[in-house]
C-alpha positions as CSV (number, residue, x, y, z in Angstrom):
1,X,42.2,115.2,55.9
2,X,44.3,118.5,56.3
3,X,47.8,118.3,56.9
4,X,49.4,120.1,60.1
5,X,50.7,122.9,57.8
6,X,47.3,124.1,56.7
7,X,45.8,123.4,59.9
8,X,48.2,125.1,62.1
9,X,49.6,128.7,61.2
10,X,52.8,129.6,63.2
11,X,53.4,132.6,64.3
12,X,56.2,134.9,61.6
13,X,59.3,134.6,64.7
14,X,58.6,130.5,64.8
15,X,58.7,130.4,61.3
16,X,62.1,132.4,61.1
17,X,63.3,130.1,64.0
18,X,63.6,133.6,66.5
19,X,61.7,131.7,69.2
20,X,64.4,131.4,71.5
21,X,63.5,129.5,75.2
22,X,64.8,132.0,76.6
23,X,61.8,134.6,75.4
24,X,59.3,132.3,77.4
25,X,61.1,133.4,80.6
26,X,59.7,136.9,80.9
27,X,61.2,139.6,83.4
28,X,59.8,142.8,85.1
29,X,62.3,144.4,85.5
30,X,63.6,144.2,82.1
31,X,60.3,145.9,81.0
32,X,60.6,148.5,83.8
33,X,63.9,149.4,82.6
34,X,62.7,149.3,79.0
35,X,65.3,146.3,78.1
36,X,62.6,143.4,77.8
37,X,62.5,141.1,74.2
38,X,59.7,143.2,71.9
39,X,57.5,140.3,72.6
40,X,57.3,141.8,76.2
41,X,58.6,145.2,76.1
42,X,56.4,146.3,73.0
43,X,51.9,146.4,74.3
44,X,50.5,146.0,71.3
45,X,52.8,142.7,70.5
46,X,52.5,141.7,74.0
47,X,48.7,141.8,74.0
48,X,48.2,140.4,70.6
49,X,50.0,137.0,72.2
50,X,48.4,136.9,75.4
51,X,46.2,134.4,75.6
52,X,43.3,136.1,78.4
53,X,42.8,133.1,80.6
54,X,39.4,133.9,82.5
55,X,42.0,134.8,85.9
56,X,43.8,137.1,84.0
57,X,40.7,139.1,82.9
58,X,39.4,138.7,86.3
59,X,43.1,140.3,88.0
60,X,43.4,143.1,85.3
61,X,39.7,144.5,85.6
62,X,39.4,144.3,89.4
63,X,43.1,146.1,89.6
64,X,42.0,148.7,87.0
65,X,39.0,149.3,89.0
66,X,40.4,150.2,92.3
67,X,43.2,152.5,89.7
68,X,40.5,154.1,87.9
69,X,37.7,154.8,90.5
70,X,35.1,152.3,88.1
71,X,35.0,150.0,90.4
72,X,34.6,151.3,94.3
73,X,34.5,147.5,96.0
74,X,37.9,146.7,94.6
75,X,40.5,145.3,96.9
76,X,43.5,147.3,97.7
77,X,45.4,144.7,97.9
78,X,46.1,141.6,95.5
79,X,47.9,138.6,96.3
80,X,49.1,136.3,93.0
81,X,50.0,132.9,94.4
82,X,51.5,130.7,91.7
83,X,54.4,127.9,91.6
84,X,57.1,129.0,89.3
85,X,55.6,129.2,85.5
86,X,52.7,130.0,86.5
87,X,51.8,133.1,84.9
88,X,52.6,135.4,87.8
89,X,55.3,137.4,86.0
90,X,53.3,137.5,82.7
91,X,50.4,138.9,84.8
92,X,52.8,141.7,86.9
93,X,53.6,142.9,83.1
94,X,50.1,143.0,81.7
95,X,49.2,145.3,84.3
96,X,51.7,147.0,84.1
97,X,51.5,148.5,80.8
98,X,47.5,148.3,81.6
99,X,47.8,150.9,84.3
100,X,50.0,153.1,82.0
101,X,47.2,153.4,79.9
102,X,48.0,151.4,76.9
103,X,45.4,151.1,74.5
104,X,46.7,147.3,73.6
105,X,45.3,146.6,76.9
106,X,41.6,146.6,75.8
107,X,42.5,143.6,74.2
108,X,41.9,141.7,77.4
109,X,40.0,144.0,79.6
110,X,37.3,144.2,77.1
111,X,35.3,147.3,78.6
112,X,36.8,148.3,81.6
113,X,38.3,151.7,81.4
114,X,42.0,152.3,80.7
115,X,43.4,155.2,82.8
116,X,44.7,157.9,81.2
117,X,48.4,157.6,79.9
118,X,50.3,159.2,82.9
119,X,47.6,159.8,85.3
120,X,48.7,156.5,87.6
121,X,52.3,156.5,89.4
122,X,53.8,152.9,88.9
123,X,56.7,151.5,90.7
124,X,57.7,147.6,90.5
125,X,60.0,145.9,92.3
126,X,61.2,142.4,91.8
127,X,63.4,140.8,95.7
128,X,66.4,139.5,93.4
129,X,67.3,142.6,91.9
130,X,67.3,144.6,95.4
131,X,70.9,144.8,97.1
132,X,70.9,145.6,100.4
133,X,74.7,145.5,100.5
134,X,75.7,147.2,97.4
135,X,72.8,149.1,96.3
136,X,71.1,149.3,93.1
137,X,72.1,152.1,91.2
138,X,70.5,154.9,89.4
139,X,71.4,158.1,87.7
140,X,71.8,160.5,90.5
141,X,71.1,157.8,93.7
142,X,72.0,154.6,94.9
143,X,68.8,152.9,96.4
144,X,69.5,149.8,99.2
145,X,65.8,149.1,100.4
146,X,62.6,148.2,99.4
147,X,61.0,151.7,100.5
148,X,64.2,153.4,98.8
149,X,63.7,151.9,95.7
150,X,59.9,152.5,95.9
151,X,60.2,156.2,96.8
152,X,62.9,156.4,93.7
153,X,60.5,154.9,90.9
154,X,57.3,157.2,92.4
155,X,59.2,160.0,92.2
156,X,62.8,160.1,91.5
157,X,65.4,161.9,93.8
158,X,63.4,164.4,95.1
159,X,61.5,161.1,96.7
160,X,63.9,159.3,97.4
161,X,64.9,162.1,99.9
162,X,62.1,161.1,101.9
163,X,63.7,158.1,103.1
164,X,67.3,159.1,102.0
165,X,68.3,158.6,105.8
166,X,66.4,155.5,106.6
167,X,67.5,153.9,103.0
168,X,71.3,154.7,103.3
169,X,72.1,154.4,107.1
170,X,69.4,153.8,109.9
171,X,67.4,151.0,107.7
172,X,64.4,151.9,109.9
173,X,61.3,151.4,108.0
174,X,59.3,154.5,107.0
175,X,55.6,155.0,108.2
176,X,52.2,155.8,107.1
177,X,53.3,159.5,107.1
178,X,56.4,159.1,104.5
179,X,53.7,157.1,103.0
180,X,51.5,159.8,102.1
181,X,54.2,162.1,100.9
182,X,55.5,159.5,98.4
183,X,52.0,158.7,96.8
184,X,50.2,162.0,96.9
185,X,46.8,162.4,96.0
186,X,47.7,160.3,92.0
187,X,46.5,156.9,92.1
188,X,49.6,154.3,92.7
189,X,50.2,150.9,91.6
190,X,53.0,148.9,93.0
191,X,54.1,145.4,92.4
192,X,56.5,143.5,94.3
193,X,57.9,140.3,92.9
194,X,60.1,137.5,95.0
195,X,60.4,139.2,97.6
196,X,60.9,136.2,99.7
197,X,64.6,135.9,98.2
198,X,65.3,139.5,99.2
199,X,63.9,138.3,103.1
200,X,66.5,135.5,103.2
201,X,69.7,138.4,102.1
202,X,68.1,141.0,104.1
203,X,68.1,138.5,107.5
204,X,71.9,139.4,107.4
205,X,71.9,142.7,107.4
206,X,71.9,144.7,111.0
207,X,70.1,147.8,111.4
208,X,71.7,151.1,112.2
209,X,70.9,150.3,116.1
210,X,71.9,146.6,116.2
211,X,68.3,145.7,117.4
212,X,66.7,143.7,114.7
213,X,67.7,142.9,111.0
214,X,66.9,144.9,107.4
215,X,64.3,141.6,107.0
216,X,62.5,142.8,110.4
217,X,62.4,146.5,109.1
218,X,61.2,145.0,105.4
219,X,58.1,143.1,107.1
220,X,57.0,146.4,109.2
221,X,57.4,148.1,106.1
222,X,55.3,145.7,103.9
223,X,53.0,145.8,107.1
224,X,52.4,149.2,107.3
225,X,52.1,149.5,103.2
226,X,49.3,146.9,102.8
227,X,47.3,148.7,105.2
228,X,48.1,152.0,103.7
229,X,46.7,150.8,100.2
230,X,43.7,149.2,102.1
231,X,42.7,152.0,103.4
232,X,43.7,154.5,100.4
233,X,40.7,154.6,97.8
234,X,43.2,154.9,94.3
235,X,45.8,152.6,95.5
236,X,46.6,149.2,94.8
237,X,49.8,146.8,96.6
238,X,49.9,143.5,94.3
239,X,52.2,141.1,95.8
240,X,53.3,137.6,94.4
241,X,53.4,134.6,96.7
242,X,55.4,131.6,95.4
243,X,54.7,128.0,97.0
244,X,56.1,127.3,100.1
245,X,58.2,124.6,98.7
246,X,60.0,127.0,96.4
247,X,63.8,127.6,96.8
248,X,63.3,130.6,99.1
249,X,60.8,128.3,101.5
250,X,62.1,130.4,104.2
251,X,61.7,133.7,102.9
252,X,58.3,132.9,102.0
253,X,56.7,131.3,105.0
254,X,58.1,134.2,107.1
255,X,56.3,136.6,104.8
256,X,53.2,134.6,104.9
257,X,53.4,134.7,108.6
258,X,54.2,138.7,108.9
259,X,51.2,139.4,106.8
260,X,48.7,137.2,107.7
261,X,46.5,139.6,109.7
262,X,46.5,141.9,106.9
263,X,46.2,139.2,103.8
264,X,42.9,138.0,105.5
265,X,41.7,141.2,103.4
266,X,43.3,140.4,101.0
267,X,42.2,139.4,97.1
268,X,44.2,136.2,96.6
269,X,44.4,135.6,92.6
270,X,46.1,133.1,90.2
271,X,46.4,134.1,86.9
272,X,46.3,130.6,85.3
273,X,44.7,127.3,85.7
274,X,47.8,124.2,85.1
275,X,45.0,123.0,82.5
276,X,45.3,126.4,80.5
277,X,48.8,125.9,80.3
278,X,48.2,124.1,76.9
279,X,46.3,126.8,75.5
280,X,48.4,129.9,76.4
281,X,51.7,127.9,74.8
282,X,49.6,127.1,71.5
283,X,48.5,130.7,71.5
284,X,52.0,132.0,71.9
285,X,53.0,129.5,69.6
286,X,50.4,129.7,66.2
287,X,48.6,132.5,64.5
288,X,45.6,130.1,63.8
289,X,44.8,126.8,65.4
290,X,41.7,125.2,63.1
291,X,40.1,123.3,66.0
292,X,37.5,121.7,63.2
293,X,40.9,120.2,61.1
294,X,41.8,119.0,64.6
295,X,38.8,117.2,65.5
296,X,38.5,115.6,62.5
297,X,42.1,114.0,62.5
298,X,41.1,112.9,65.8
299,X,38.4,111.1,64.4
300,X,39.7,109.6,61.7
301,X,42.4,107.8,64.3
302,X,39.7,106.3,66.9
């Protein structure tokens, strides 16, 4: 019988005791922003330790083929609804770099075509990073919605003017017109992330006319871009959906209820199964797992 150490192969980091827990707790934005741990930040490392649960293939091909044109009958919208640690974010960064035409991608998608590196406009928002008091800011703007920061990432200042007015003062959401200006004839991917947090903040915040809050201007906004990405051909809204007994519970049943007309449409997704959850950590984990050497200790204990 084989002992564990030639059974099991650890990966080099475990081995030099680099895996931190910390690294298992991946962020979007950090990738977006190009600050992520190599293990996330870096395709063809990120790739090589994804383990492709059959939902993850499933997510990545079908958004690829409404990005791509391969596939015609592909949603425009794609809903990920998983409690926390359950692969959402993992999934958000896989396509990611997938729709920025990565090669590292193939790993997973197998045959479905990769777009071209540069041909798809990307933008990725994650609700606890927005600041609707403050801002977030950038280079040459400070962005304080969800459309301003959209229209920044598509596009940069010359975007953002779009909804400069509407971002900065008014907090009137932007329609299907602005719409069209910001995503151009390009295909566009965007993925929003916990926004039910940024709900719950926004329900403070009064609009330029008193009438209504920043939260009631974010839902007609998200209302008006699902259907826009419906109805566009090359354009793809995926939006996450935590449990409804999450910390933002409030937050998320309000966005349920706002966008249940239009999520009936919808392609509702989960990247992983709770039983893959074993698999994907040994996978992160090891190099090489001999499931033989493993069956056979089994044995020789019954």
């Amino acid at each position: 019988m084989r002992t564990i150490f030639e059974a099991c192969v650890p990966r080099p980091e475990v081995l030099r005791g680099e895996l931190r827990d910390d690294l298992f707790a991946a962020s979007l934005a950090s990738v977006v922003l190009g600050t992520a741990e190599p293990v996330y930040q870096d395709p063809e490392r990120f790739f090589r330790q994804t383990y492709p649960t059959m939902q993850l293939r499933t997510f990545l091909r079908e958004a690829l083929g409404r990005l791509t044109g391969s596939d015609p009958s592909a949603n425009g919208v794609l809903l990920l609804e998983t409690p926390f640690g359950g692969g959402k974010t993992h999934a958000l960064i896989a396509l990611y770099h997938a729709a920025r035409g990565e090669p590292a991608a193939a790993r997973v998608v197998g045959e479905v075509p990769l777009p071209p590196r540069g041909t798809v406009g990307v933008a990725a928002v994650v609700g606890t990073d927005l600041d609707p008091t403050q801002g977030v800011p950038h280079p040459e703007v400070t962005t304080y919605t969800l459309w301003g920061e959209l229209a920044y990432q598509l596009g940069g200042p010359k975007a953002y003017r779009l909804v400069e007015e509407s971002d900065h003062r008014t907090k009137a959401a932007p329609g299907r017109a602005t719409l069209e200006q910001l995503f151009g004839e390009r295909p566009v991917l965007i993925l929003l992330d916990e926004l039910a947090r940024y709900l719950v903040v926004a329900a403070a915040v009064p609009t330029a006319t008193g009438k209504g809050t920043l939260a009631d201007q974010t839902i007609a906004f998200l209302q008006a871009l699902l259907e826009f990405a419906t109805a566009r051909r090359n354009a793809l809204v995926v939006l996450t959906m935590a449990s409804s007994t999450d910390a933002f519970a409030e937050g998320t049943e309000r966005l349920r209820e706002a966008l249940s007309v239009i999520a009936r449409s919808a392609r509702l997704l989960t990247p992983a199964e709770p039983e893959e959850i074993p698999a994907i950590v040994v996978h992160r984990l090891f190099e090489r797992v001999d499931r033989a050497a493993a069956k056979e200790t089994a044995q020789a204990y019954l």
